[in-house]
N, C-alpha and C positions, 0 to 999 in steps of 0.2 A: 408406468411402473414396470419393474424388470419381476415381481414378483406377485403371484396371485395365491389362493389357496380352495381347495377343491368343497366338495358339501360336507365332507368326512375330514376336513380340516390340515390335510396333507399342504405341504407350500410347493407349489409347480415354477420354475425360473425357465422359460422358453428360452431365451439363449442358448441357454445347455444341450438344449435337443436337437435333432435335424427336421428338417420340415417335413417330413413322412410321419415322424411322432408326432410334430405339432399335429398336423391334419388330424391321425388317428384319436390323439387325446381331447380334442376339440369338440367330434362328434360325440364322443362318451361323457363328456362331461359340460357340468356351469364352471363358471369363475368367478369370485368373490375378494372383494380387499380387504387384505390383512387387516384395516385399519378399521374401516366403518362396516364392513360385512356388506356393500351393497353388490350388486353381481357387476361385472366388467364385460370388457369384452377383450377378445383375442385381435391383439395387429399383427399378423407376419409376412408382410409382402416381402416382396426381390428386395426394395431397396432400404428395407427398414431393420433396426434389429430387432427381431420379436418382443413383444412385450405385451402387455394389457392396458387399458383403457377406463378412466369411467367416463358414464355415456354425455350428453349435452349437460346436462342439470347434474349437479352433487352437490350433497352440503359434508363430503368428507371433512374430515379437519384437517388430514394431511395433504389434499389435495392443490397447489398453489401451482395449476396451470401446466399444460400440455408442455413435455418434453421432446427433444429434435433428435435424428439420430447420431449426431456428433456429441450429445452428451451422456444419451443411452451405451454408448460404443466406450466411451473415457470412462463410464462409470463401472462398467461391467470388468474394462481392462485393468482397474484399480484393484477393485476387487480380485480377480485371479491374482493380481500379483501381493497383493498380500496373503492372500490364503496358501500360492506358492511359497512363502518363506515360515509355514507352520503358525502363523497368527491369528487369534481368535476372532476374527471379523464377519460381522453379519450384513448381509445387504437387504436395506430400505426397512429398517425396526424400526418402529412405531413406539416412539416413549412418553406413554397416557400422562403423567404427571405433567410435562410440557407443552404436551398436545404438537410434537414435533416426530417429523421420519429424515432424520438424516440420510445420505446416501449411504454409508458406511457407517459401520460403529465398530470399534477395536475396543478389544482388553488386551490392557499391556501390563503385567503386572498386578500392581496397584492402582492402576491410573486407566480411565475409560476417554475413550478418545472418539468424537463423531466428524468425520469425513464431509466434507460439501465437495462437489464439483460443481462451479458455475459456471456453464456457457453464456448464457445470455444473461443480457441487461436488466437487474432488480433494485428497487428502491433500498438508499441508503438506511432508511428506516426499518427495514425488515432484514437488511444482515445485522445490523445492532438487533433490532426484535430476535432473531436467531440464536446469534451468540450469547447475547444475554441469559436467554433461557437455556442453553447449555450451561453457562458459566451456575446458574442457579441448580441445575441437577449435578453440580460439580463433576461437569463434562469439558471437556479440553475440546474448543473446537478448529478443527484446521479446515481454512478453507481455500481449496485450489480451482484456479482461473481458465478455463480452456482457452489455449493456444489462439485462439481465435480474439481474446483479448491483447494481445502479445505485440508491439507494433514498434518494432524496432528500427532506431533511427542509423545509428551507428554501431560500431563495436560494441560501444558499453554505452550508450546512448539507448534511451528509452522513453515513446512519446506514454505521456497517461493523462486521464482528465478523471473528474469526480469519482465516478465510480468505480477506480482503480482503492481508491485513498481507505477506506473501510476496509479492505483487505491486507492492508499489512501487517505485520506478525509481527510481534514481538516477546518471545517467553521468557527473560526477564531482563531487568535493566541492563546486562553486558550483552547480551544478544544484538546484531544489528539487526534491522528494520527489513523485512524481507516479503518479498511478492513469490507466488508459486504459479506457474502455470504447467500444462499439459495438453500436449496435442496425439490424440487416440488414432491419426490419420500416419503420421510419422514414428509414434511412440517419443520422443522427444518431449523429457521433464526438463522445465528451464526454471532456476532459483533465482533469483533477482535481489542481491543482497548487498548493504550499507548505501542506502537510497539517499544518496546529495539531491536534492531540489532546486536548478540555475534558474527554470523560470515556474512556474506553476504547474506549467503541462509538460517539462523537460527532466529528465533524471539522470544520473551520471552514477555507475556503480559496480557492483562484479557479478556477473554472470556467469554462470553456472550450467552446459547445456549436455547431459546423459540420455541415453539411451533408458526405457524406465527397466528393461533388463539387467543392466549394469548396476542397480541399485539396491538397496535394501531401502527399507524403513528409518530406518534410525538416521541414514545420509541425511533426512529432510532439516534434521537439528544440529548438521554441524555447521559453524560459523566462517564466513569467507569474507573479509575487510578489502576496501577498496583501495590501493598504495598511496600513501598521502601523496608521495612523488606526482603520482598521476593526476590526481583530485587538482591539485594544485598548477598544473601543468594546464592540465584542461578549464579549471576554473580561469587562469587569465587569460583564453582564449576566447571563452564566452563573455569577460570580461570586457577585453577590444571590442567583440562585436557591439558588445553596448554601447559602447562611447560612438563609436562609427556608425549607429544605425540612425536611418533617418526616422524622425516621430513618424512618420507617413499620414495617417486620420484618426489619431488613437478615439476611443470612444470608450462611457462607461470609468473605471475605476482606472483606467489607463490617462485617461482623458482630466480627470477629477484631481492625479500626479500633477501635471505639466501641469499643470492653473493652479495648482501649491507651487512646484518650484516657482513657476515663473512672478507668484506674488511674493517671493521671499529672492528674486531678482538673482535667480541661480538657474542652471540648465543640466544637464547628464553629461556637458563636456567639461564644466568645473567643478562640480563634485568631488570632495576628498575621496582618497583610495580608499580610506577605512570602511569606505558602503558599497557594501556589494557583495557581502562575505560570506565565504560558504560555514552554513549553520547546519549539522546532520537532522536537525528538529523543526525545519523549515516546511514538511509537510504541514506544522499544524497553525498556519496562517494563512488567510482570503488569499493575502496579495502581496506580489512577488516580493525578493531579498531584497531590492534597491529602492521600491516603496517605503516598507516600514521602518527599516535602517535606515534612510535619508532624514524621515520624519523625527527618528529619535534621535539622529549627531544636529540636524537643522534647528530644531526647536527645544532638545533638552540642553546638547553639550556644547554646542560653537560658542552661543551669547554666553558661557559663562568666563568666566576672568580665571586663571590658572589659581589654582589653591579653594575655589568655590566646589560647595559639593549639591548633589542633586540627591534624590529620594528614590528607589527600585520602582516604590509608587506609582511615581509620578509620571513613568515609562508604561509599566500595564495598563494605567491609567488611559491614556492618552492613545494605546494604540490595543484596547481593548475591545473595536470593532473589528479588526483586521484578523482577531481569532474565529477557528471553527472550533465549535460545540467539541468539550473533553468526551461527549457520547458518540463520536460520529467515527472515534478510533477504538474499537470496543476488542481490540488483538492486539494491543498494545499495552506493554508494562511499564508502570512508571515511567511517562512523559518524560520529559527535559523541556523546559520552557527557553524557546527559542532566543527570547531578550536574556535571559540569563548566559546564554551561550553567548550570544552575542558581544554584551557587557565582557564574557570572560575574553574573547579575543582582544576586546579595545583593551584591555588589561595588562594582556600579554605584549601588546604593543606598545604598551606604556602610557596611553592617552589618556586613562583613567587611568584611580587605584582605589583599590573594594577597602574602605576605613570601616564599617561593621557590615550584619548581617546587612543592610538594607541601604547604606548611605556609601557612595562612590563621590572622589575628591576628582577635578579635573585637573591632569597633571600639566598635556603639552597642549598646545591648540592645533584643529585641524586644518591641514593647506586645502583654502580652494583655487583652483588653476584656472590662465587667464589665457591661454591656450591647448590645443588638444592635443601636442606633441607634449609637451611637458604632461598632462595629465596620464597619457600611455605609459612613458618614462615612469612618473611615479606608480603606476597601476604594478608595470613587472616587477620594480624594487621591491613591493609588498607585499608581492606574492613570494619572491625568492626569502625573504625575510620571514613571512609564515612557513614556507618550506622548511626552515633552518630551525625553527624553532617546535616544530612539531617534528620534524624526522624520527622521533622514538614515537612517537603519538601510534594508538591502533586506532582509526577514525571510524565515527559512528554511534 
């Protein structure tokens, strides 16, 4: 903790000082945490930023394990830099009702806002347990990723796995889908917004990389949409790659595909174009776009005879393990259920047509191809076709 407080109850922030005061105030005094009153102790070597400690054993409540100097350094930089812009922010309050110490807590207004900076790796269980209990002290919580999460593939390419997915923001349904990181070594605030999902662990999106000097506060809510042009451009790139790539050993739920297509005597080089489609709401599924989409044109819409209609049902139904927990995105506003986006695309393509809230007509039937040149051929049509048809669209 970047914060202790003395016998006479004064709050001491070592940072602040230079190591001649540390020393001096050390010898003249205890140290105690703000939170539980137990006495601490003082860190300030060469390579650390100063701070306190509690000892081996604590039953603090805010205590959840030893911090590194890469998140002590982002967190303290944070902090300057909004107190720099006149904002009322505290660093490491203790809020008794939750039994929570965020790293920051702002007043804005009307509106109290508590800070996380995460470096390292925590159970998806306790950033819901987190936010939650902000969300209950009707606390806004943001929470920003240290750089050290950040693992960029491409331009606008970005690899992420599990424990990225809890982190994305969303403050209300027009808003895009947005990750925050920050690296206290560079200063380098990077926004990561309108999150396309091509494979599970792949993203496709618009980045965003400042100086955190160049910024205010208020920057972190403005919204940056990724160019449909683009999306779609690059979506039949990733596209090709799928038809071209070889199965190699898939195993597990990769493995569990191929032994569906191959019982339903279909492969990923005949598959209709209409699977594969990028869905901005594809974060909130196990398993990839060409998975569950396969399985819902495969088994709900091919076998039907044009003018037959199916059930919305009958779709959640059926691919209602392929869902993650509506708790495990606890910063996000008002979902979009991905089959629904979906359905709207076959829609707009005309393969379907939405007859009430719940029951879709199958209009045309879907081509499956009986070689991989044809299958490419039709891949780019459907993409230039969704390009044409969305060009006014803001995606996300």
């Amino acid at each position: 903790m970047l914060q202790a407080k003395t016998k006479d109850g004064k709050i001491v922030t070592l940072a602040s000082m230079t190591r001649q005061e540390i020393a001096i105030l050390k010898k003249r005094n205890k140290f105690f945490c703000p939170t539980c009153s137990q006495q601490v102790i003082v860190k300030a070597g060469s390579k650390v930023i100063p701070h306190f400690a509690h000892g081996a054993k604590t039953d603090c409540p805010a205590q959840e394990g030893g911090e590194g100097t890469y998140h002590e350094k982002g967190k303290l930089l944070l902090f300057q830099w909004l107190r720099g812009q006149q904002l009322d922010v505290r660093l490491e309050p203790y809020i008794p009702e939750i039994k929570q110490r965020p790293d920051l807590l702002l007043q804005l207004k009307n509106k109290t806002i508590a800070i996380e900076y995460q470096c390292a790796r925590i159970p998806t269980e306790l950033v819901v347990k987190r936010s939650r209990g902000y969300a209950r002290a009707g606390i806004i919580p943001i929470w920003i990723l240290g750089a050290n999460n950040f693992h960029r593939r491409s331009r606008q390419q970005l690899k992420v796995n599990q424990f990225h997915l809890p982190f994305i923001h969303q403050f209300s349904p027009s808003f895009p889908h947005t990750l925050y990181f920050f690296c206290p070594d560079t200063l380098q605030f990077i926004t990561c917004q309108d999150l396309h999902f091509f494979t599970l662990h792949h993203v496709i999106g618009k980045w965003t990389i400042r100086k955190l000097n160049e910024m205010i506060f208020t920057d972190l809510f403005h919204s940056s949409c990724y160019p449909c042009g683009h999306l779609f451009h690059n979506w039949k790139q990733k596209k090709r790659l799928f038809r071209l790539r070889a199965p190699g050993h898939p195993h597990g739920r990769e493995m569990a595909w191929h032994q569906w297509l191959y019982a339903r005597h279909a492969s990923r080089q005949s598959l209709p174009s209409h699977i594969y489609l990028p869905v901005a709401s594809q974060h909130l599924m196990k398993t990839p776009p060409w998975d569950w989409q396969s399985r819902l044109c495969l088994d709900i819409i091919a076998p039907l005879a044009p003018g037959a209609s199916f059930h919305y049902k009958s779709c959640t139904h059926m691919l209602r393990s392929h869902f993650h927990a509506p708790s495990f995105f606890p910063l996000i506003s008002s979902p979009v259920n991905p089959i629904s986006a979906y359905l709207q695309q076959l829609e707009k393509l005309q393969i379907i047509k939405k007859a009430s809230s719940y029951h879709y007509i199958k209009q045309h039937p879907l081509r499956f191809y009986d070689h991989i040149e044809e299958a490419l051929a039709g891949d780019d049509l459907l993409m230039v076709q969704l390009m044409k048809q969305n060009s006014g669209m803001i995606p996300g």
